[in-house]
C-alpha positions in Angstrom: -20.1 9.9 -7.7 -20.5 13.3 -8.1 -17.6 15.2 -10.1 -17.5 18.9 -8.6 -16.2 16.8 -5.7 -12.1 16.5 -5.4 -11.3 12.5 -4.5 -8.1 12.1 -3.7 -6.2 8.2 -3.2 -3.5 8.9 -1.0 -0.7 5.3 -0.6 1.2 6.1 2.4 4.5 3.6 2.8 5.9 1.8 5.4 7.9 4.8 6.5 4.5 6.4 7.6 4.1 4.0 9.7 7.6 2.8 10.9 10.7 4.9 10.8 13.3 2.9 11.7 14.3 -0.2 13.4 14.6 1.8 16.7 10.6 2.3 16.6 8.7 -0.5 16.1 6.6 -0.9 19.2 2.9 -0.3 18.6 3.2 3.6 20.7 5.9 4.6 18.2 4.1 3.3 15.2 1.1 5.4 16.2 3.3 8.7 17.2 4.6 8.1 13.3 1.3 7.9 11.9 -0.3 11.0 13.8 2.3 13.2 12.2 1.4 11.7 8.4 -2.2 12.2 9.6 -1.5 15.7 10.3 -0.8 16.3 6.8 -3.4 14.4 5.4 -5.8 16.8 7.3 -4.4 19.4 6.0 -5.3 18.3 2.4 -8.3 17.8 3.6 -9.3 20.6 5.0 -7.8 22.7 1.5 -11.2 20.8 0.5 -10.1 17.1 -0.4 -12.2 14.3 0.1 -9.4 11.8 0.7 -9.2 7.8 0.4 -6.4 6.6 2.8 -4.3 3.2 1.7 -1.7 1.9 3.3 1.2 -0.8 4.0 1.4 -3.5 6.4 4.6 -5.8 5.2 6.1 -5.5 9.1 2.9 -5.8 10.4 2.4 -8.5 9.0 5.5 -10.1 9.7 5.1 -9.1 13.2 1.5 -11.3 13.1 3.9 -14.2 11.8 6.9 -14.0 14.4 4.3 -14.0 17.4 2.4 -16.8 15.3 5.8 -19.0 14.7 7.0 -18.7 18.3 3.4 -19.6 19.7 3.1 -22.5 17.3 3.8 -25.1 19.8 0.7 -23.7 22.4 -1.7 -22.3 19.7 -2.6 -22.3 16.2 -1.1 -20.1 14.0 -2.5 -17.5 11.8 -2.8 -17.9 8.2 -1.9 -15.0 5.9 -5.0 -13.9 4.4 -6.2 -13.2 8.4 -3.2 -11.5 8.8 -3.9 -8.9 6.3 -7.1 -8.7 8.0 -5.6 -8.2 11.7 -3.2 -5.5 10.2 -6.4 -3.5 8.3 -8.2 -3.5 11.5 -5.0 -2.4 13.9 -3.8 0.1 11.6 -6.8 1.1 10.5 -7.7 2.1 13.9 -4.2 3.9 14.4 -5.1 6.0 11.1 -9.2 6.5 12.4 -8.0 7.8 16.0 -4.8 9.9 14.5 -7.1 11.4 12.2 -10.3 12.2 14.8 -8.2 13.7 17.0 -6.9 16.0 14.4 -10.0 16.4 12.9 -10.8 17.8 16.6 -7.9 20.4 17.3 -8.6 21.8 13.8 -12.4 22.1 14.5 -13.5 20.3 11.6 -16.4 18.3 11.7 -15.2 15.3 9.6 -14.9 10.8 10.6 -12.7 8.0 9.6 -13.6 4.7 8.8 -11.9 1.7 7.5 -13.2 -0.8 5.9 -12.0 -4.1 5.8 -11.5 -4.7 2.2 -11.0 -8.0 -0.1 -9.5 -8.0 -3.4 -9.9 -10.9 -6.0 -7.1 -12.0 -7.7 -6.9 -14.6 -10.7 -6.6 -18.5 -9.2 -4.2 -18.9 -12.8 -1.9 -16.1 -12.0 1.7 -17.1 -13.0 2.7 -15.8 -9.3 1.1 -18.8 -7.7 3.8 -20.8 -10.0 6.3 -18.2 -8.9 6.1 -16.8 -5.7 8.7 -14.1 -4.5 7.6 -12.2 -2.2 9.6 -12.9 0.9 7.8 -12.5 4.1 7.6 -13.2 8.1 10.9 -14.2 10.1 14.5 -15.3 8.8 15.2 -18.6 9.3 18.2 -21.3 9.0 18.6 -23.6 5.5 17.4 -26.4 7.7 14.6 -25.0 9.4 13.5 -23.5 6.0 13.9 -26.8 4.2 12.0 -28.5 7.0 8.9 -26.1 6.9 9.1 -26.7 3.3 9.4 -30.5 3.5 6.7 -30.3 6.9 4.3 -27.0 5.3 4.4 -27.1 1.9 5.9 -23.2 2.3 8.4 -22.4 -1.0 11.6 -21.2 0.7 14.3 -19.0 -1.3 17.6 -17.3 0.1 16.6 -13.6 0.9 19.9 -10.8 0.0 22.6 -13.4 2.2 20.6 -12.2 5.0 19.0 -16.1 5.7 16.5 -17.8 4.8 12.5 -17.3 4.5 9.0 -18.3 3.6 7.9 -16.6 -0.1 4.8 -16.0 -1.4 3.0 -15.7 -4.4 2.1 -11.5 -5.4 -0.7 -12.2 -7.8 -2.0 -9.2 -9.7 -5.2 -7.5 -8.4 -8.1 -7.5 -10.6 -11.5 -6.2 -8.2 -12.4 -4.7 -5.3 -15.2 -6.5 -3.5 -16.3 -3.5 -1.2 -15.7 -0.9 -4.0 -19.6 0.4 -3.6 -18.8 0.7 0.3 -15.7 2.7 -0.1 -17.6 5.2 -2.6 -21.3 5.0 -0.4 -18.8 6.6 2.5 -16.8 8.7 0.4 -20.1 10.1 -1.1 -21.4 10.7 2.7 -18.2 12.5 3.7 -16.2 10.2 5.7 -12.7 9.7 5.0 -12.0 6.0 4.0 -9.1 3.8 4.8 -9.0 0.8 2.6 -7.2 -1.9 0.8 -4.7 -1.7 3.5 -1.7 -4.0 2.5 -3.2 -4.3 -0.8 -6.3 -5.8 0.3 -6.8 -9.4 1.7 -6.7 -11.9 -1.4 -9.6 -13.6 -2.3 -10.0 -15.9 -5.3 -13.4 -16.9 -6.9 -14.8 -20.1 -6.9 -16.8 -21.9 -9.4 -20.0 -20.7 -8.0 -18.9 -17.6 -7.5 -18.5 -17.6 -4.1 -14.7 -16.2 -2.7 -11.7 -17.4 -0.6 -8.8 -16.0 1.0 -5.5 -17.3 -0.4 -1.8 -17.4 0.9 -0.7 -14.0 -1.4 0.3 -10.9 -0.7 -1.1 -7.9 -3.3 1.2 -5.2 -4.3 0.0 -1.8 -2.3 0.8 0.4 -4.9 -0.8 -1.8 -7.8 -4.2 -2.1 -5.5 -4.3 1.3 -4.6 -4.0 2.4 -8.3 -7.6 -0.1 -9.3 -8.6 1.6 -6.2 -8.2 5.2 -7.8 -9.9 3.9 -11.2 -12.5 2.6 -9.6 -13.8 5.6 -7.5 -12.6 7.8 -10.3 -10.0 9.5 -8.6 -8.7 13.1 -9.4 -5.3 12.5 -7.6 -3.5 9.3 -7.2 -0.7 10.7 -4.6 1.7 8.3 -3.2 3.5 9.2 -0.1 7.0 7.0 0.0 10.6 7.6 1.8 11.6 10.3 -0.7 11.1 13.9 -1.6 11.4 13.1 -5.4 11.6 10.5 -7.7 15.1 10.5 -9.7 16.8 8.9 -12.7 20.5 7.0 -11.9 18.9 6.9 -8.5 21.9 7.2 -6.0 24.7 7.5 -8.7 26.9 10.5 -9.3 24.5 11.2 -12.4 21.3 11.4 -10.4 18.7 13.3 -11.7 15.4 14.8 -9.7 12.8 14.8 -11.8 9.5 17.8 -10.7 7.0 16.2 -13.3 7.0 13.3 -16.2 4.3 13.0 -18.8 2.9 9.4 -18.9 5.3 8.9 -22.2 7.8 9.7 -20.3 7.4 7.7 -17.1 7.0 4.4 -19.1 10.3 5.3 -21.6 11.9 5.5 -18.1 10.6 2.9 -16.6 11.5 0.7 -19.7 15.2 2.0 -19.6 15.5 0.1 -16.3 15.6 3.4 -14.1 12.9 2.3 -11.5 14.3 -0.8 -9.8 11.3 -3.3 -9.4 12.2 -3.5 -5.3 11.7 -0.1 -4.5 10.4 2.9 -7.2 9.2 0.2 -9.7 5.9 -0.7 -8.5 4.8 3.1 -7.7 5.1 4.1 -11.4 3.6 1.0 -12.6 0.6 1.0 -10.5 0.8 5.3 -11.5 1.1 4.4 -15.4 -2.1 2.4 -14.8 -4.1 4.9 -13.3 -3.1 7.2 -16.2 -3.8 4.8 -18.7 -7.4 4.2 -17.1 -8.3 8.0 -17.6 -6.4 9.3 -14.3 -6.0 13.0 -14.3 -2.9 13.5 -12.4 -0.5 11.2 -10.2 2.3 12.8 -7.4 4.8 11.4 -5.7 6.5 12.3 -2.6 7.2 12.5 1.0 4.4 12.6 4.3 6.2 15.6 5.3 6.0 17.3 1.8 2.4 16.3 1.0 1.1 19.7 1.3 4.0 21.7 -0.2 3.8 19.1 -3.1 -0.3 19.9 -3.7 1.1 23.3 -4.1 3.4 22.2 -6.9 6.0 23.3 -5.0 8.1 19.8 -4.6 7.3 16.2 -5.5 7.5 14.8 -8.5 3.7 15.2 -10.8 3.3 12.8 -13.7 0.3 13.7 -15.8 -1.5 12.3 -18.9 0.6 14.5 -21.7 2.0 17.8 -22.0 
């Protein structure tokens, strides 16, 4: 791809899509994603070429609520289509969002998303583990008899009830990498690995299947940025900045780390793995893999933050 180009990998959370419990319904999810889109135009038109990857963890257990309380008229939907349902429907929220922006600003600029697979090892520990909790809450019983009747592994989720866990293998290739970059290279701005990608496994013969997994966002996003070379690995979450002693009366906000510096914290325990954790990870990785320069912050700070004027910037070194 060529380098005088600026290729940005932009992870928008859940909050860009949902913002609270209050608005859920497919309208308020794509009034909430218009305004991130907004800001995403702007980068681009300061002369980004911009990768778009996003969550779909409510989406997704949306898919399986309507799924579970159909079950007894229709099949149900297993969870590799469901990653591929949520790509297409938000993908579509992000692609008209974004050509209608692309409109009132005058620029002459296209979405697209593409529907994208990621391979993941069949002898990942997490298919021996699984913890990644996901669709409805459910009673002991009913958990113990979908586990008895469906084979699901149950666990206890925060004393809130029960529910169906997953394994969250670690992502290892993109299938449609040459796609993403063929459309990046012609100008379009892509939306991919949405949810983390669908996960697909290898077979002997080379060939690929879905699997029931669920791919970290941030972690996909990051091979994501490697692999098209990315000068900017942003990742667009619920907060401003990132902090040490997050929420305690010794909280720090932190405006840049080096890469030293983001794995002694994230060794000392400061990133818990259920919320921060994952973004640095998948952010140390980039780094590691020749990244140039990683931000995080808010969607409504994404342009102040380019400017170096909030966010938090981790970088290589010094």
């Amino acid at each position: 791809m060529s380098k005088e180009r600026r290729i940005a990998v932009v992870a928008i959370g859940g909050n860009s899509l949902i913002k609270d419990k209050e608005h859920q319904t497919v309208p308020d999810q794509f009034a909430t994603a218009c305004e991130t889109c907004r800001h995403i135009a702007e980068m681009i038109q300061q002369g980004w070429d911009v990768i778009i990857t996003h969550g779909n963890g409510p989406q997704v257990g949306f898919i399986l609520l309507r799924s579970e309380l159909a079950r007894h008229v229709l099949h149900t939907v297993p969870l590799d289509s469901c990653g591929a349902d949520t790509q297409g429907a938000i993908g579509y929220m992000l692609q008209q969002c974004l050509y209608n922006e692309f409109l009132r600003r005058g620029m002459k600029k296209q979405a697209a998303t593409v529907v994208t697979q990621v391979v993941v090892d069949k002898d990942d520990p997490a298919f021996q583990n699984p913890t990644k909790p996901i669709g409805p809450f459910m009673t002991k019983e009913e958990a113990l008899r979908r586990k008895e009747e469906d084979g699901w592994d149950v666990m206890e989720d925060a004393g809130r009830g029960w529910r169906r866990v997953v394994p969250s293998p670690i992502p290892l290739e993109i299938i449609e990498l040459d796609a993403i970059k063929a459309l990046v290279d012609q100008g379009f701005v892509v939306i991919a690995v949405g949810g983390g990608g669908i996960p697909v496994i290898r077979l002997e013969d080379g060939s690929l299947k879905g699997v029931e997994a669920v791919i970290d966002k941030d972690y996909a996003s990051s091979l994501l940025a490697v692999g098209v070379q990315a000068d900017l690995f942003l990742i667009s979450t619920a907060v401003e900045k990132v902090a040490l002693n997050y929420g305690k009366p010794n909280q720090v906000w932190l405006d840049k780390m080096t890469l030293e510096e983001a794995k002694r914290y994230y060794e000392e325990g400061h990133f818990p793995p259920g919320s921060m954790g994952p973004k640095i990870k998948a952010i140390i990785q980039y780094l590691e893999q020749g990244g140039k320069e990683a931000i995080i912050t808010n969607p409504e700070n994404l342009t102040r933050a380019l400017k170096g004027e909030t966010g938090t910037r981790i970088v290589p070194g010094s």
